[in-house]
C-alpha positions as semicolon CSV with decimal commas, in nm:
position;residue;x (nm);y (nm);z (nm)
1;X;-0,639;2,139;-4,225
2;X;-0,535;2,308;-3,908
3;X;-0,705;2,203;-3,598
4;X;-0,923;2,550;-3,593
5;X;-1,127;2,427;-3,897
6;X;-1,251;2,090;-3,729
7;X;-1,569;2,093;-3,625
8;X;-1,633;1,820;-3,296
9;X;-1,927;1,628;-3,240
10;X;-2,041;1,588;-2,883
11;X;-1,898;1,304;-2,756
12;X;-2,129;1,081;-2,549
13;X;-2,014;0,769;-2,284
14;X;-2,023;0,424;-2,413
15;X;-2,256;0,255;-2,121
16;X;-2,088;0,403;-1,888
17;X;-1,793;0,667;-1,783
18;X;-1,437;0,533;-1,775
19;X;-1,297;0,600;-1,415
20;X;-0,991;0,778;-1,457
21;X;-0,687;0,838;-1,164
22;X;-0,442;1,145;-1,169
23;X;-0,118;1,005;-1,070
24;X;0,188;1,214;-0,951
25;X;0,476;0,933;-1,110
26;X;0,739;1,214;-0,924
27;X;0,873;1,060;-0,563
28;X;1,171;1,018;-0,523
29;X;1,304;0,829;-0,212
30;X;1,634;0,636;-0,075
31;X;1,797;0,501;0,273
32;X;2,022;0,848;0,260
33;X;1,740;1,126;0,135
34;X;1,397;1,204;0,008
35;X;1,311;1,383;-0,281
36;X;1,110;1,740;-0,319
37;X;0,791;1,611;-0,302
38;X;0,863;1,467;-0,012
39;X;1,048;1,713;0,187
40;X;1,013;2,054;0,045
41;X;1,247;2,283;0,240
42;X;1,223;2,021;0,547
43;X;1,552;1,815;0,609
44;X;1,463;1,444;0,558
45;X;1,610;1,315;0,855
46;X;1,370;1,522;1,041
47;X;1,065;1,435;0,867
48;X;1,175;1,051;0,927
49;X;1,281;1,156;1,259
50;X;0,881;1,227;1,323
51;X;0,736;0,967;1,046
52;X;0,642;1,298;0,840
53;X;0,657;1,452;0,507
54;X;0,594;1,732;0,354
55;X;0,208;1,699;0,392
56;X;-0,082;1,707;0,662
57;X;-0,088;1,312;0,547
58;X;0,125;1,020;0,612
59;X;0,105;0,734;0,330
60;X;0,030;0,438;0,519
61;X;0,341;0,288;0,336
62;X;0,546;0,548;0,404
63;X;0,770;0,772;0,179
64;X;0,831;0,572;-0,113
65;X;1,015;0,604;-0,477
66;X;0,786;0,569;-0,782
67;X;1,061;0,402;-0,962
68;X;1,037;0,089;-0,708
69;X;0,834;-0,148;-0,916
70;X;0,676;-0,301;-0,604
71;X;0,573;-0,001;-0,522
72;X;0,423;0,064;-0,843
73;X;0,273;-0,320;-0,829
74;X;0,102;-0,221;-0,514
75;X;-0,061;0,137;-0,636
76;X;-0,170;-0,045;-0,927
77;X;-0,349;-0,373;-0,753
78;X;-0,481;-0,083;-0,562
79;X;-0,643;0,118;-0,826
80;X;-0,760;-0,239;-0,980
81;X;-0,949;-0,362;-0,698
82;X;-1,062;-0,012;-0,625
83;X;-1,231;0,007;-0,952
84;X;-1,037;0,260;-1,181
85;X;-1,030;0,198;-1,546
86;X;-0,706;0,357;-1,621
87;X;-0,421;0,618;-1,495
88;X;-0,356;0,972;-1,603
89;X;0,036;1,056;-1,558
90;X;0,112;1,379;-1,443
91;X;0,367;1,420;-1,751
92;X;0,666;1,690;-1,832
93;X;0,695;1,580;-2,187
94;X;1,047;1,352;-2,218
95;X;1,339;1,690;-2,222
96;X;1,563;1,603;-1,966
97;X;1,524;1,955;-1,789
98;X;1,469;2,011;-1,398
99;X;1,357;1,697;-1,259
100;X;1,135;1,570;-1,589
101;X;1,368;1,340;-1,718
102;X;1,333;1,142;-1,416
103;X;0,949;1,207;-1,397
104;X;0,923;1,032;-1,753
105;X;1,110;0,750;-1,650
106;X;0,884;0,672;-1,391
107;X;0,551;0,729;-1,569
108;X;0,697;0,477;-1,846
109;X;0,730;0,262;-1,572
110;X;0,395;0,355;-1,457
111;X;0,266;0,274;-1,797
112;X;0,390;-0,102;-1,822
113;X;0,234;-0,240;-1,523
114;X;-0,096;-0,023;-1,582
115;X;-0,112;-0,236;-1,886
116;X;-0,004;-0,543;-1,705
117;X;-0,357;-0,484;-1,478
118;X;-0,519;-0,395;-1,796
119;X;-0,572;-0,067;-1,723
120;X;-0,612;0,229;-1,975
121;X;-0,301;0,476;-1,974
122;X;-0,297;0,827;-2,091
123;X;-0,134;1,203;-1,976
124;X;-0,238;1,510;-1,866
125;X;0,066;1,697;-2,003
126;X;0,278;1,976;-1,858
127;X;0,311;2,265;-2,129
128;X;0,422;2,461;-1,845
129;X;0,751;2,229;-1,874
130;X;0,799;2,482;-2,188
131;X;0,720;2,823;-2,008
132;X;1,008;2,710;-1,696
133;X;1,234;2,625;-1,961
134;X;1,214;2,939;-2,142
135;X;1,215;3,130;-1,814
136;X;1,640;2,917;-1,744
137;X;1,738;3,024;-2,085
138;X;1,737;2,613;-2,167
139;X;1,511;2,679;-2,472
140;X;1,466;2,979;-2,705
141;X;1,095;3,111;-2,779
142;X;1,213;3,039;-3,148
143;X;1,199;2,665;-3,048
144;X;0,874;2,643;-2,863
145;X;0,690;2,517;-3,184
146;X;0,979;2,256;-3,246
147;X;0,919;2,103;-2,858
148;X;0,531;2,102;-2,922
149;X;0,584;1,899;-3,244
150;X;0,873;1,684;-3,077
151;X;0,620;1,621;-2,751
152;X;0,314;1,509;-3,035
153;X;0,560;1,297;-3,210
154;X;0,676;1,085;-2,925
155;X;0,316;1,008;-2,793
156;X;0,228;0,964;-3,168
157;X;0,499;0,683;-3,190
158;X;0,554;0,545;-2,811
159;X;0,206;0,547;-2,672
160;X;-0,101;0,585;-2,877
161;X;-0,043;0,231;-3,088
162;X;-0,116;0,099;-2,736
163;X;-0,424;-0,096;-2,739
164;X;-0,504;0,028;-2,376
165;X;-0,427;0,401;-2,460
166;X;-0,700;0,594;-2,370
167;X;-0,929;0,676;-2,667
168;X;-1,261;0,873;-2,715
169;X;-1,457;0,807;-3,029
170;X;-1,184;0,514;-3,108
171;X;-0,896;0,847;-3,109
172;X;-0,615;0,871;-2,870
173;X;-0,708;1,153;-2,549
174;X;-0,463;1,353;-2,377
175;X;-0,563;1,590;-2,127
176;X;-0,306;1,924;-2,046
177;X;-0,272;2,114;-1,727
178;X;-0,371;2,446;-1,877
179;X;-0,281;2,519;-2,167
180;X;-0,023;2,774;-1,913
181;X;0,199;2,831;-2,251
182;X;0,116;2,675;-2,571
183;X;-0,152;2,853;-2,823
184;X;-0,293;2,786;-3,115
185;X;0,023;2,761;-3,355
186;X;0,187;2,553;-3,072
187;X;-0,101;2,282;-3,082
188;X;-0,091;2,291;-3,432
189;X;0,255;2,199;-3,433
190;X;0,194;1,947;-3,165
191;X;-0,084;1,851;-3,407
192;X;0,166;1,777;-3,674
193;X;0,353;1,511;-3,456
194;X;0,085;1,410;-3,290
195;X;-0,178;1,310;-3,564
196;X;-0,534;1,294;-3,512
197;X;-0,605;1,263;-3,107
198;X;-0,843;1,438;-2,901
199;X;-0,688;1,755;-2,642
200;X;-0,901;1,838;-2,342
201;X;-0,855;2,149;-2,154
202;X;-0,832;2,257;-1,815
203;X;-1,151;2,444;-1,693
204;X;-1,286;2,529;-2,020
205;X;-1,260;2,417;-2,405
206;X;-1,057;2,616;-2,711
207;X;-1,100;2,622;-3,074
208;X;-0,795;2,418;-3,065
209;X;-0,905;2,150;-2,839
210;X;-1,234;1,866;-2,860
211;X;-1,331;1,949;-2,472
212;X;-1,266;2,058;-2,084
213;X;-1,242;1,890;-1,764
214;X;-1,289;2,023;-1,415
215;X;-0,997;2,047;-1,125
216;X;-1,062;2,187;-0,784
217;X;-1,054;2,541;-0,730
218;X;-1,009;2,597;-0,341
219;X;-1,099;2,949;-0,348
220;X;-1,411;2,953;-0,500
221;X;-1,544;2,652;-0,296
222;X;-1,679;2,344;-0,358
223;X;-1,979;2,516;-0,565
224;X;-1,769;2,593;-0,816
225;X;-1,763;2,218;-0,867
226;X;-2,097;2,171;-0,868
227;X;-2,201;2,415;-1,111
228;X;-1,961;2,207;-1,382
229;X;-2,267;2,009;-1,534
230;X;-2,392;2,349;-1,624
231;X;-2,096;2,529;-1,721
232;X;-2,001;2,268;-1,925
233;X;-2,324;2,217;-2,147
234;X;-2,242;2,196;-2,526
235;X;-1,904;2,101;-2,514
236;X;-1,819;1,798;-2,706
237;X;-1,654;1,681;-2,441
238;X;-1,662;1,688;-2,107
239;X;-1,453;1,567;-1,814
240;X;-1,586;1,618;-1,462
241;X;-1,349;1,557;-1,147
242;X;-1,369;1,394;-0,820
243;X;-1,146;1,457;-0,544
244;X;-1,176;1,395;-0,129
245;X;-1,031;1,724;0,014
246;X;-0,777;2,052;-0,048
247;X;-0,524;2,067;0,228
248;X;-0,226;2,226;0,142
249;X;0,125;2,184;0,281
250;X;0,259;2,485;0,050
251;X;0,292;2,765;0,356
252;X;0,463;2,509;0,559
253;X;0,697;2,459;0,281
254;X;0,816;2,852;0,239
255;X;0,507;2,904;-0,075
256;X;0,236;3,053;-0,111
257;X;-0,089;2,860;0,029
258;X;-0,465;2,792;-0,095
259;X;-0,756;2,790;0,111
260;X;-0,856;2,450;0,258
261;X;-1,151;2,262;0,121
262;X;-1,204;2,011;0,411
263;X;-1,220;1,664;0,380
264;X;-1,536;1,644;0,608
265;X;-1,510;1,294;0,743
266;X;-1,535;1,180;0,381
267;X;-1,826;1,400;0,272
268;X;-1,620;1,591;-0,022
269;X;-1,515;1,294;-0,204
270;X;-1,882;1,133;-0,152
271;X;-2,083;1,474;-0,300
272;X;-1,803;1,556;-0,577
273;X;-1,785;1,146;-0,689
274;X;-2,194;1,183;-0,716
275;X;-2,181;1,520;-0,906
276;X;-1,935;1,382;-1,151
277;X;-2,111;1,075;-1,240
278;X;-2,468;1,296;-1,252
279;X;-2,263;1,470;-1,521
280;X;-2,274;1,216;-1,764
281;X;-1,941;1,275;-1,953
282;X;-1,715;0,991;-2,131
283;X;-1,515;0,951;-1,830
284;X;-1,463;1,090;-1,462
285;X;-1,145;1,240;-1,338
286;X;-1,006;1,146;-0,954
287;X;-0,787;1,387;-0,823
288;X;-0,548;1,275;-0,695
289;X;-0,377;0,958;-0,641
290;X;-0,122;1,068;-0,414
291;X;-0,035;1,482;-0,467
292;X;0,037;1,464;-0,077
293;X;0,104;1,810;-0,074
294;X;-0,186;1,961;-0,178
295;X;-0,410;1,674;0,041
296;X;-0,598;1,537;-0,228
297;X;-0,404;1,180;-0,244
298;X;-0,691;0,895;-0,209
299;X;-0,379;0,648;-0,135
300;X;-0,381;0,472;0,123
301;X;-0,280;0,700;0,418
302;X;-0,234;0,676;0,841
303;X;-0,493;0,904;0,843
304;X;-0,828;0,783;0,668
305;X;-0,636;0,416;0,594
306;X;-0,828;0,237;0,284
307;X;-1,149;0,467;0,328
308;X;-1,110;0,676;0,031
309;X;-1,034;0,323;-0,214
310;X;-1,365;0,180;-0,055
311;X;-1,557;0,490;-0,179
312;X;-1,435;0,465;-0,489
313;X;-1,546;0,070;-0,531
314;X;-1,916;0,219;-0,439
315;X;-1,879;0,467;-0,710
316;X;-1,778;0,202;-0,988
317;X;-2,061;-0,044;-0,839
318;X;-2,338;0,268;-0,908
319;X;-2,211;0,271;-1,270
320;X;-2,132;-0,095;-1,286
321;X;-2,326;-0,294;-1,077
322;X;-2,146;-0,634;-1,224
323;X;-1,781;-0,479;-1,041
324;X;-1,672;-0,769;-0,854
325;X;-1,409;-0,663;-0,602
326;X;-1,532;-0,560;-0,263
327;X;-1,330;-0,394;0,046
328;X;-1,158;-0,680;0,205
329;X;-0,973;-0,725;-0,142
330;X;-0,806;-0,437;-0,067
331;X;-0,582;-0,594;0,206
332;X;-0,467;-0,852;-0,026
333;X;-0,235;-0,674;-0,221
334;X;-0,103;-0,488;0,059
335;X;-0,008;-0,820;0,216
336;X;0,168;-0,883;-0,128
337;X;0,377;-0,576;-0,043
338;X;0,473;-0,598;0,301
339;X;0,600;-0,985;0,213
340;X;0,790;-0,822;-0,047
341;X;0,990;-0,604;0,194
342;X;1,006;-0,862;0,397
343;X;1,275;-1,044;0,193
344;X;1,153;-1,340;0,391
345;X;0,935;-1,496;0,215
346;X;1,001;-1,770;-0,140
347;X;0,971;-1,443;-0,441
348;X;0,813;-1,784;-0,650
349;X;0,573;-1,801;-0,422
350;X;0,516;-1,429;-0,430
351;X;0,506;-1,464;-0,805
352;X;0,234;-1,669;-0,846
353;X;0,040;-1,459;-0,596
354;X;0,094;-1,104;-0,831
355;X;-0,003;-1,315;-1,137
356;X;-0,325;-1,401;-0,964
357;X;-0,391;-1,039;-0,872
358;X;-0,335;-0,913;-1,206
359;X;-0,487;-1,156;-1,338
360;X;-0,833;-1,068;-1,131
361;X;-0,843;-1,395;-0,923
362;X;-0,791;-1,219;-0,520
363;X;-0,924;-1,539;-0,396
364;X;-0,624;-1,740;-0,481
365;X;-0,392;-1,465;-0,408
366;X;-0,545;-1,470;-0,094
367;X;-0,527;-1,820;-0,007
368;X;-0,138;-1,842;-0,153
369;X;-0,060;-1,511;0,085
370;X;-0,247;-1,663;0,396
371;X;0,034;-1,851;0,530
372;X;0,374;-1,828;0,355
373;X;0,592;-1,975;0,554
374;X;0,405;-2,285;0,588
């Protein structure tokens, strides 16, 4: 039966909406350089020159690689303690074209301490990963059904068996960024690899797919936003978004630019957080984690520090009043990471105080992180 012929059933939350987080696994950073995301068309002695990168936004840890596992340790604590469920990779599919190969290595790593914090773990894939390729002559159009299949096979076989793999009506749920080049004989075929999963759509639903989710649109305001609960009635299923702000750094870098949707001392992320949970869908969307180009990163930044993590524990508390973690818990895991760098202090130690976090108990990762060297 080809996807088409299904017919979905609405798809209501469980008690409550998962809290989901859009993560960019794409940084690339070392002593010597930084990578695209970081720099654009800026020279990265320059940008370290002035503590900069390529954003209005300075992460309050600096330029970092997301292949450095205690960086990774720390973002995930992070979105722990500020009360996400799970992670959504920004994914480019696992062809080792452009810069996805190394994209997919980090996500993977991404992946394994997610379910270390027992977090859920899912993608919102790329098919415009295809489209690129297509455009380089590194894939002919004859093929594109072959790299749909070959993408649905590998989630079909690496991550769905994962207990903590995101699932809607107990099936695996992938999200896509579009769909900017695959149609319906391409899903099919991804279909065919994939098995029976849910697909959810950008901006609207297809015959192909069980729902839509929202995203910002920066020209058309933040009412566009608003107006998802009603644009989005009788779809099965239905994936509102959250985000703080839309500040581009894509003139700056040599591209084409968006319009700004101000951050407003907080105000956006605040009103789009409370529209999205008034929406009553199976699971809220952030976005972003840390896209510190386009200014929608929630990380922790020089800028608005641990404001935008703190808002996010209120959310979780108005759709789970039993969430335990409050702000000060925040700091905690930070302090794992800065003793990290340190290369001061006993890694057992250090150890025991990442277990704890994982684990849930910040008090004694507190109290072990409290004096060190004592």
């Amino acid at each position: 039966m080809i996807l088409t012929e299904v017919a979905f059933a609405t798809i209501l939350p469980q008690g409550r909406p998962d809290l989901l987080i859009h993560v960019m696994p794409w940084f690339e950073a070392s002593p010597t350089d930084l990578g695209w995301h970081w720099k654009m068309n800026q020279k990265a002695e320059d940008l370290r020159k002035n503590e900069r990168v390529a954003s209005h936004y300075r992460p309050l840890i600096g330029a970092y690689d997301s292949i450095d596992p205690e960086v990774v340790e720390l973002q995930i604590l992070w979105m722990k303690y500020a009360g996400f469920d799970g992670v959504l990779a920004d994914w480019y599919g696992t062809r080792p074209w452009f810069d996805y190969g190394i994209i997919h290595a980090r996500t993977k790593l991404l992946f394994d301490v997610a379910t270390r914090a027992g977090l859920k773990i899912s993608v919102v894939y790329e098919d415009q990963t295809v489209k690129h390729a297509l455009g380089q002559n590194l894939l002919q159009s004859g093929e594109v059904k072959t790299v749909a299949e070959e993408v649905g096979a590998f989630l079909r076989k690496e991550w769905f068996p994962k207990s903590n793999f995101w699932k809607l009506d107990g099936k695996p749920a992938i999200m896509v960024f579009g769909p900017q080049q695959f149609g319906p004989a391409e899903w099919a075929a991804f279909r065919k690899g994939a098995g029976d999963y849910h697909l959810i759509t950008l901006h609207k639903t297809h015959d192909f797919a069980s729902g839509g989710y929202d995203w910002p649109i920066p020209s058309q305001g933040l009412k566009f936003n608003e107006g998802f609960a009603e644009r989005s009635k009788g779809w099965p299923v239905r994936i509102p978004v959250a985000f703080p702000r839309f500040v581009d750094w894509y003139e700056e870098g040599g591209q084409t630019g968006y319009p700004d949707l101000a951050d407003d001392s907080g105000a956006t992320y605040r009103k789009t957080l409370d529209w999205a949970i008034k929406t009553g869908g199976p699971a809220i969307q952030v976005a972003t984690w840390n896209d510190w180009q386009e200014g929608t990163q929630i990380e922790p930044s020089v800028e608005f520090g641990m404001r935008d993590l703190i808002e996010t524990q209120r959310a979780r508390k108005r759709i789970d009043p039993r969430f335990p973690y409050k702000a000060a818990d925040l700091d905690v895991p930070l302090r794992l990471y800065r003793l990290r760098k340190s290369r001061e202090v006993d890694e057992e130690l250090l150890e025991k105080a990442s277990k704890a976090l994982f684990a849930g108990k910040v008090s004694e990762a507190r109290r072990l992180l409290a004096n060190p060297g004592g």
